[in-house]
C-alpha positions as CSV (number, residue, x, y, z in Angstrom):
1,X,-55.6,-15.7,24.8
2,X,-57.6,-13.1,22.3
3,X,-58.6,-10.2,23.8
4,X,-60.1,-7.1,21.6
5,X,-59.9,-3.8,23.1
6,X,-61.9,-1.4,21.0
7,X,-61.5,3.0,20.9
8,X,-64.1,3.0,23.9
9,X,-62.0,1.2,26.1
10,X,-64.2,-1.8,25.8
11,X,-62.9,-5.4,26.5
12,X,-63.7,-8.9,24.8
13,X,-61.9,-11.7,25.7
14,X,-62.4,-14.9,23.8
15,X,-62.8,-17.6,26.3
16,X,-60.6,-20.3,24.4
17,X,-56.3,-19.7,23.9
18,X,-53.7,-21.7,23.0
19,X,-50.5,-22.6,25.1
20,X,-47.0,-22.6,22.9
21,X,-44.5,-25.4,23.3
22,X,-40.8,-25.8,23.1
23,X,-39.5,-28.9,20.9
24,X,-37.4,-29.6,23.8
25,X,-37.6,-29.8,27.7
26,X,-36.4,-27.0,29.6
27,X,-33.6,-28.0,32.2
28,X,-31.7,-25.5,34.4
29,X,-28.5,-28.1,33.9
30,X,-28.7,-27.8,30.0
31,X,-26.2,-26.0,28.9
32,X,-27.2,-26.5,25.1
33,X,-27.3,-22.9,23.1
34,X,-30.5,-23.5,21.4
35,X,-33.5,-21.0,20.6
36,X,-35.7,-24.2,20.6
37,X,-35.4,-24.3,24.1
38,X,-36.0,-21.1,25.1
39,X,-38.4,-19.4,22.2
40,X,-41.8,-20.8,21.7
41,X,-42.5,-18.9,18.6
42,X,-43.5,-20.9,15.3
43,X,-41.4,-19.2,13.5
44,X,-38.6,-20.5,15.2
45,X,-39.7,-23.8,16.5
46,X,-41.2,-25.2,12.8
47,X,-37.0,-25.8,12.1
48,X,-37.2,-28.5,14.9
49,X,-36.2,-31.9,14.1
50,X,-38.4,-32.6,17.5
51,X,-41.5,-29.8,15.8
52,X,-45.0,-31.4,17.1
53,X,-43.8,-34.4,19.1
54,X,-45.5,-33.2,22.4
55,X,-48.6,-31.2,20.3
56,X,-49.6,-31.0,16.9
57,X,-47.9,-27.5,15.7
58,X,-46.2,-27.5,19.2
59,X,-49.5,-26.2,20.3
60,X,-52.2,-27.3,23.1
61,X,-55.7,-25.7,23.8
62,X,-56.5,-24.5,27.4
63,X,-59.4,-27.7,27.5
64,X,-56.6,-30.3,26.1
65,X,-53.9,-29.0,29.0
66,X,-56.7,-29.8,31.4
């Protein structure tokens, strides 16, 4: 979500965000060491062999999550 605070203490929120995936499922039983479970960055998930198989860019809009 975007939101633009400004000097005067003024708020904007852009109605429309974006919800970060992992590559992989998060389970409580994996006991895998791997970032592209646990960090949702693009930065970090871009290197998965899995990268945009839920979501293109391993990101979904607030409408397409509906």
């Amino acid at each position: 979500m975007w939101v633009l605070v400004t000097h005067g203490l003024k708020a904007y929120v852009f109605p429309e965000g974006y919800i970060r995936l992992s590559s992989f499922e998060y389970s409580v039983k994996d006991t895998k060491d791997s970032s592209f479970i646990h960090l949702t960055n693009n930065a970090v998930q871009k290197f998965s062999t899995d990268y945009g198989k839920v979501a293109d860019g391993n990101q979904m809009s607030f409408k397409d999550l509906k």
